[in-house]
C-alpha positions as CSV (number, residue, x, y, z in Angstrom):
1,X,334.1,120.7,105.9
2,X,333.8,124.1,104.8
3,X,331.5,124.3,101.2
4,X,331.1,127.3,99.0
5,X,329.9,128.3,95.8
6,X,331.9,130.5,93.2
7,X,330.2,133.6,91.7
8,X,332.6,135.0,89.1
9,X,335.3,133.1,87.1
10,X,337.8,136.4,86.5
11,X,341.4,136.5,88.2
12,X,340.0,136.9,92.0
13,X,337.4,134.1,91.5
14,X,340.4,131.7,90.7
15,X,341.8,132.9,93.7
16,X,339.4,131.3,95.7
17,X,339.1,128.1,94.0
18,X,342.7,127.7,93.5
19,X,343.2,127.9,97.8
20,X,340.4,125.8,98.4
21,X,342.2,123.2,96.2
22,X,345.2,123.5,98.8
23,X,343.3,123.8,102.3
24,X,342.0,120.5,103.5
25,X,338.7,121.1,104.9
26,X,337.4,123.6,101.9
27,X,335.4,122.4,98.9
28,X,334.0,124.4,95.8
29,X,330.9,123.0,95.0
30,X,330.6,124.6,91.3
31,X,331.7,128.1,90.1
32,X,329.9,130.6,87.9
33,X,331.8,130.9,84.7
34,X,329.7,132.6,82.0
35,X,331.8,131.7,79.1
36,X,332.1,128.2,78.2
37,X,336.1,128.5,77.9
38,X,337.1,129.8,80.6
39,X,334.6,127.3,82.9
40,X,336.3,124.5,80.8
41,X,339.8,125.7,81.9
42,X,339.1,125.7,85.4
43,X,337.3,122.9,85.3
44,X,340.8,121.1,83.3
45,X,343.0,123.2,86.5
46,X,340.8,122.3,89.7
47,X,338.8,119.5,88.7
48,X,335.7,121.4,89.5
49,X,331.8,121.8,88.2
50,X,331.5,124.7,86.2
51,X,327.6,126.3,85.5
52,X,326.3,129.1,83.2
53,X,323.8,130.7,85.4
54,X,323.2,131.6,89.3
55,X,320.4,129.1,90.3
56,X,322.8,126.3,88.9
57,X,325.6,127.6,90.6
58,X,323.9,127.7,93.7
59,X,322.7,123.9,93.9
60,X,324.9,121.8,95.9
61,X,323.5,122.9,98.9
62,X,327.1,125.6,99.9
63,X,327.0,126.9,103.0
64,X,327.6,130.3,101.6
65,X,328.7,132.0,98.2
66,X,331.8,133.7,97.2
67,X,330.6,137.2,94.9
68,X,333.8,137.1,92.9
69,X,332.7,139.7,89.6
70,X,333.3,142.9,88.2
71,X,332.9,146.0,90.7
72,X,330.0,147.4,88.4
73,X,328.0,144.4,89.0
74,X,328.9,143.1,92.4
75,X,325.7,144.4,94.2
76,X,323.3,143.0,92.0
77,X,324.9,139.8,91.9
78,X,325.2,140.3,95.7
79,X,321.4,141.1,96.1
80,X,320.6,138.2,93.9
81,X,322.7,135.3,96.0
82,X,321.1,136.9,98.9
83,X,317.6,136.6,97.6
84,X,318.3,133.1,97.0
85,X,318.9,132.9,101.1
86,X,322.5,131.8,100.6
87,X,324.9,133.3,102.5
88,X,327.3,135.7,101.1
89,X,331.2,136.5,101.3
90,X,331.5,139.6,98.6
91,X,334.4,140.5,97.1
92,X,335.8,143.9,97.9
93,X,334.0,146.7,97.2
94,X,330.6,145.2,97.6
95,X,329.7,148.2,96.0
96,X,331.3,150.7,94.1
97,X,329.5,153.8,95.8
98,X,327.5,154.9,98.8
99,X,324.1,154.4,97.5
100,X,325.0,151.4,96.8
101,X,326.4,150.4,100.0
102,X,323.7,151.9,101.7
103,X,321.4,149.9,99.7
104,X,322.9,146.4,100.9
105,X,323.2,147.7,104.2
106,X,319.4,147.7,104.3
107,X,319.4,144.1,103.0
108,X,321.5,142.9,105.6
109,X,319.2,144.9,108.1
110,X,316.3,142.6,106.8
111,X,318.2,139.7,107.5
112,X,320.5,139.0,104.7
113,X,323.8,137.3,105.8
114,X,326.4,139.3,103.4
115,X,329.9,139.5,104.7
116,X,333.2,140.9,103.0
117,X,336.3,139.0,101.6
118,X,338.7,141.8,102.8
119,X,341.8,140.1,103.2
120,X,344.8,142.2,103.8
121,X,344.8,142.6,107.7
122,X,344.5,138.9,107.8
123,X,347.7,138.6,106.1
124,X,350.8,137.2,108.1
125,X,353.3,140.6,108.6
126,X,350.2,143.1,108.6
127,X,348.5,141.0,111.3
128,X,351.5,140.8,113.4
129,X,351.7,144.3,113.1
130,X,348.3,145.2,114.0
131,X,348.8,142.5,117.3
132,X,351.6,144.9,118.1
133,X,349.7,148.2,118.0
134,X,347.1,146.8,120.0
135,X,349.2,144.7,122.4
136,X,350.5,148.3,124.3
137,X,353.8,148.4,123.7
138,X,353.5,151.4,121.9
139,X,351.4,153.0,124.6
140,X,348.3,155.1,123.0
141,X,348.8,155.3,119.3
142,X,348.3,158.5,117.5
143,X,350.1,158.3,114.4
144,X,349.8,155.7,111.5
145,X,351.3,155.7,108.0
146,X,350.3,152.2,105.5
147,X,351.4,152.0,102.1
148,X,350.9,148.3,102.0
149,X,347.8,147.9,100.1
150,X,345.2,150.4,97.5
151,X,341.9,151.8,98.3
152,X,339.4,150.3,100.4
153,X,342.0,147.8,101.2
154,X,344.8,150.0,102.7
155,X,342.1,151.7,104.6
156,X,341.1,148.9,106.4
157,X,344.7,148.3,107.7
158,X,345.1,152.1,108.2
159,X,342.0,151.9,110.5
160,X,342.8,148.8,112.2
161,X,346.7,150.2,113.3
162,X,344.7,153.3,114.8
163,X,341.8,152.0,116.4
164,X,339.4,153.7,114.4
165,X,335.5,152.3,113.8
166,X,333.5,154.8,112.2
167,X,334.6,158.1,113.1
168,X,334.6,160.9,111.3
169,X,337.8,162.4,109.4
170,X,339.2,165.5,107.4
171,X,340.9,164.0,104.1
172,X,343.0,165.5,102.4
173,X,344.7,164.0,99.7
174,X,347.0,164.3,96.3
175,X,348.4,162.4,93.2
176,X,351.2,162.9,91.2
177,X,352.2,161.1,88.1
178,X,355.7,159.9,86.8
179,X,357.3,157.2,84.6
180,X,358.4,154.2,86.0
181,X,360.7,151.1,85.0
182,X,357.9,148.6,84.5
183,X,358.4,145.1,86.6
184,X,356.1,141.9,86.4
185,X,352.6,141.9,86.0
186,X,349.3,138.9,86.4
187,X,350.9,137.5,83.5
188,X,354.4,137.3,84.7
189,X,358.1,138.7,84.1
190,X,358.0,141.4,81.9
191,X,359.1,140.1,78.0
192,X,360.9,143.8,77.1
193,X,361.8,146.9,78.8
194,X,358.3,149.1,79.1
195,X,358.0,152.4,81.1
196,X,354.5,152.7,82.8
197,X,352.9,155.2,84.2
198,X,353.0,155.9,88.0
199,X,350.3,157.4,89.7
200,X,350.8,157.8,93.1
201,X,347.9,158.9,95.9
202,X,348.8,160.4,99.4
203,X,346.4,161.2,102.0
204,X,345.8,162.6,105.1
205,X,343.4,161.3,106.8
206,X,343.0,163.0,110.6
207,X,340.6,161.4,112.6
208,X,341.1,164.6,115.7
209,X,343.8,162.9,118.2
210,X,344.6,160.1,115.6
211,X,346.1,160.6,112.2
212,X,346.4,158.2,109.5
213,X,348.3,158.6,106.6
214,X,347.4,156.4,102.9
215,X,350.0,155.9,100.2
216,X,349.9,154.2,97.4
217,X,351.5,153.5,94.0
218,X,349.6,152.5,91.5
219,X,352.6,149.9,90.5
220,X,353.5,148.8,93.7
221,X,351.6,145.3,94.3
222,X,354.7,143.4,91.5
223,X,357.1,145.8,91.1
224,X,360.8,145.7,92.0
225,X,361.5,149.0,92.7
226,X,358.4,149.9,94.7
227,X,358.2,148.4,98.8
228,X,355.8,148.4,101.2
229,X,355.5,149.5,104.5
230,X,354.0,150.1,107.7
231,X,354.7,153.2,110.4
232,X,352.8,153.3,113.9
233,X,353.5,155.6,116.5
234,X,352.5,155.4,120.3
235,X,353.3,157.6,123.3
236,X,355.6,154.5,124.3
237,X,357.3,153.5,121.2
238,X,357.1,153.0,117.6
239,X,356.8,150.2,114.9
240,X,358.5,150.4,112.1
241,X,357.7,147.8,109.0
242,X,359.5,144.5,111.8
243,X,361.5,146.8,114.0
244,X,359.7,147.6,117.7
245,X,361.5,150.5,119.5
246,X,360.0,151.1,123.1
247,X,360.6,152.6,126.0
248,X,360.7,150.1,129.4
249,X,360.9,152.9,131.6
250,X,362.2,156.4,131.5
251,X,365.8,154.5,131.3
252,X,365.6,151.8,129.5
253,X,364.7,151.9,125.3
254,X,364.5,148.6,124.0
255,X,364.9,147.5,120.3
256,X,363.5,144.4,119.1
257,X,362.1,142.9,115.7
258,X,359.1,141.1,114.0
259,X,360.9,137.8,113.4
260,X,359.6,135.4,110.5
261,X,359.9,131.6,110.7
262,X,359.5,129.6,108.0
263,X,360.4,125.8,107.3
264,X,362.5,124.9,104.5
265,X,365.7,126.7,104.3
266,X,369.5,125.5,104.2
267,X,369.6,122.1,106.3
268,X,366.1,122.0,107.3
269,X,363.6,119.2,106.3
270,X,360.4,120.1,107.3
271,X,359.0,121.3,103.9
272,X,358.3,124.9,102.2
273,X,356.0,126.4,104.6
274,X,355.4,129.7,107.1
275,X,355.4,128.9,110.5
276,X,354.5,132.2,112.2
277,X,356.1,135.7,113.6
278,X,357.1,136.5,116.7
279,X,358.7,139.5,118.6
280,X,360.9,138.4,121.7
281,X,359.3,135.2,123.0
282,X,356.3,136.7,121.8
283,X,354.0,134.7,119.0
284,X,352.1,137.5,117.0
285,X,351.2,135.2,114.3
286,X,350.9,131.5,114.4
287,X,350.0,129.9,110.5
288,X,347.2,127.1,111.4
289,X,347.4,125.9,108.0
290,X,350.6,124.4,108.6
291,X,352.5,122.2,106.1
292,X,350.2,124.1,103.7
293,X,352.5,125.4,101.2
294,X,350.9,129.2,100.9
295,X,352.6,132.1,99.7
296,X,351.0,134.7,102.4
297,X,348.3,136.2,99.9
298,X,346.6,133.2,100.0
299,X,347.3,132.1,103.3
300,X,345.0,135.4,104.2
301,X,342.5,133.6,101.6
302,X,342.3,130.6,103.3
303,X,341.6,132.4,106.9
304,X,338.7,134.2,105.0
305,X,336.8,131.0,104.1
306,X,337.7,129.3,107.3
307,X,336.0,132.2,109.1
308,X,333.2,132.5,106.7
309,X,332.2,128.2,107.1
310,X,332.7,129.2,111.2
311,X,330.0,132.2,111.0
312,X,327.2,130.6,108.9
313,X,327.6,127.9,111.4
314,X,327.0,130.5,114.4
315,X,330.7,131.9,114.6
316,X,331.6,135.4,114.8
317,X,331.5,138.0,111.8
318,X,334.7,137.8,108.9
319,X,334.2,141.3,108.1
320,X,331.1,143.0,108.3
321,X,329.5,144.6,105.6
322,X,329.3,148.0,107.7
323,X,333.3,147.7,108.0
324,X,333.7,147.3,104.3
325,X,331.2,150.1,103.4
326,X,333.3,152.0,106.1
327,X,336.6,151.2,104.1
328,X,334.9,152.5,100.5
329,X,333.2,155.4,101.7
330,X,336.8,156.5,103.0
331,X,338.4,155.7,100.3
332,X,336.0,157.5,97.5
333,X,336.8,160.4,99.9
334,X,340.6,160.2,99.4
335,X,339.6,159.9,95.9
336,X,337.3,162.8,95.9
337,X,339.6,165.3,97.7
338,X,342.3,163.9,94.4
339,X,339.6,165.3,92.0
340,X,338.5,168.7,93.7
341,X,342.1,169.5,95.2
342,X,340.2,169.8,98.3
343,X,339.4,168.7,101.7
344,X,336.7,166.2,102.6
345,X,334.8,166.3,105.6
346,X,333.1,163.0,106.3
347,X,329.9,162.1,108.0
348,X,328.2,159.2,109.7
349,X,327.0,156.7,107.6
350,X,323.4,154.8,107.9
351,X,325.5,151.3,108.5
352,X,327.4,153.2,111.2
353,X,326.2,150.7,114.5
């Protein structure tokens, strides 16, 4: 049994409760919900304990503590858990600049156990993707675009499909702005016909012998008219959101696709869940959770608090701080090269290993 505390009682703090009330083998034992109302209305939804300050939230004896709050306020919240000697599983960023970052980096240096909740490369199609890149099909990879996921968080996938740690890069990087049919939002379907703002980010992020590119909508997470996807190129092939094109030998190009099986459609009886993917008689993702009904957001959730419980009890890292501080300090590089309109050189970092 895998037991946690909840710091934070906003949308991404639900998130975490409201998995753990799916996943056998999870438990929440009591959440940090500053207002009374809102800790009475997920007490009502998840049946659990609800407190109105940290050393109450912490009792229970939880093997480690999800930091679920506002960006602003994450590392002091952060430092405070830690000082507490309860492990921690931060919610992305763990801080919202370097100083910051460099700041908990020293904690973790004095033995603090802080790891990050970075979820995206643990979801089902992006982790089959990244087991492709890496499998050698593609041969060396050079090339990688994501538009998947914002920030920190489509940096970490953009570093993943390239095989980049903490290298050094030249970003450069732009936004533009447009109108844009408005789709659902947290709340739902939209009620009337709204036109939002678009503000789209592209960047270059060139590594020397491996280029990334980020892009981004601002809109793009809900909305109908804004996709995803993935582009990886090797010497030996490419992938292509679930399409593989490769060459066997100098003769022979092969085509073959990501494949997605799932339980429940026409004539089957097994339930409503995700099964895995697979390309050929390959498996590049098998779902462990398994009748589990989990959209794949959460799914990725679930594999994040699974992994936390396995590395306070000696396991291996989720995500290391130095990885997340990694994905930020990129990130608020892409955003700085938006606000000067030039390039950004980057430099090694004090949580660089």
């Amino acid at each position: 049994m895998t037991r946690f505390a909840v710091i934070g009682s906003g949308f991404r703090a639900e998130a975490f409760v409201r998995v753990a009330s799916l996943v056998p083998g999870l438990e929440v034992t009591g959440v940090l919900a500053r207002d009374p109302g809102r800790g009475a209305q997920l007490e009502r939804a998840f049946g659990v304990r609800t407190h109105r300050d940290l050393a109450a939230a912490l009792t229970g004896d939880p093997d480690f503590a999800v930091v679920a709050v506002a960006k602003a306020a994450s590392e002091e919240v952060v430092t405070a858990v830690a000082a507490a000697g309860v492990a921690v599983l931060a919610e992305t960023p763990p801080a919202p600049d370097v100083a910051g970052l460099a700041r908990l980096h020293a904690l973790v240096r004095g033995g603090a156990r802080i790891q990050v909740a970075e979820q995206y490369h643990l979801e089902p199609l992006v982790s089959a993707q990244i087991a492709v890149t890496r499998s050698g099909l593609l041969g060396d990879v050079s090339e990688a675009l994501v538009s998947v996921a914002h920030d920190y968080h489509g940096i970490s996938v953009l570093r993943r499909l390239l095989g980049i740690g903490f290298e050094d890069a030249t970003v450069t990087a732009h936004e533009s702005v447009a109108p844009l049919a408005g789709g659902p939002d947290r709340a739902g379907d939209p009620a009337a016909e709204r036109v939002l703002e678009e503000r789209h980010i592209t960047a270059r992020l060139d590594f020397g012998g491996r280029v990334g590119t980020y892009d981004f909508s601002s809109d793009q997470y809900r909305s109908w008219i804004r996709s995803g996807t993935v582009l990886v190129r090797g010497d030996r092939g490419e992938l292509r959101d679930e399409t593989v094109r490769r060459m066997v030998d100098h003769r022979t190009p092969l085509l073959t696709r990501i494949e997605r099986l799932a339980a429940g459609g026409p004539g089957n009886h097994e339930g409503m869940f995700l099964r895995g993917l697979t390309l050929g008689d390959r498996w590049l993702y098998r779902n462990e959770l398994l009748p589990a009904r989990l959209p794949d957001e959460e799914l990725s959730v679930a594999a994040l608090l699974r992994g936390m419980g396995e590395h306070v009890a000696g396991g291996p890292e989720v995500y290391s701080l130095a990885e997340a501080a990694q994905d930020q300090y990129l990130a608020l590089a892409v955003r700085r090269s938006v606000e000067t309109g030039a390039a950004v050189r980057t430099s090694r970092q004090v949580w660089a290993p």
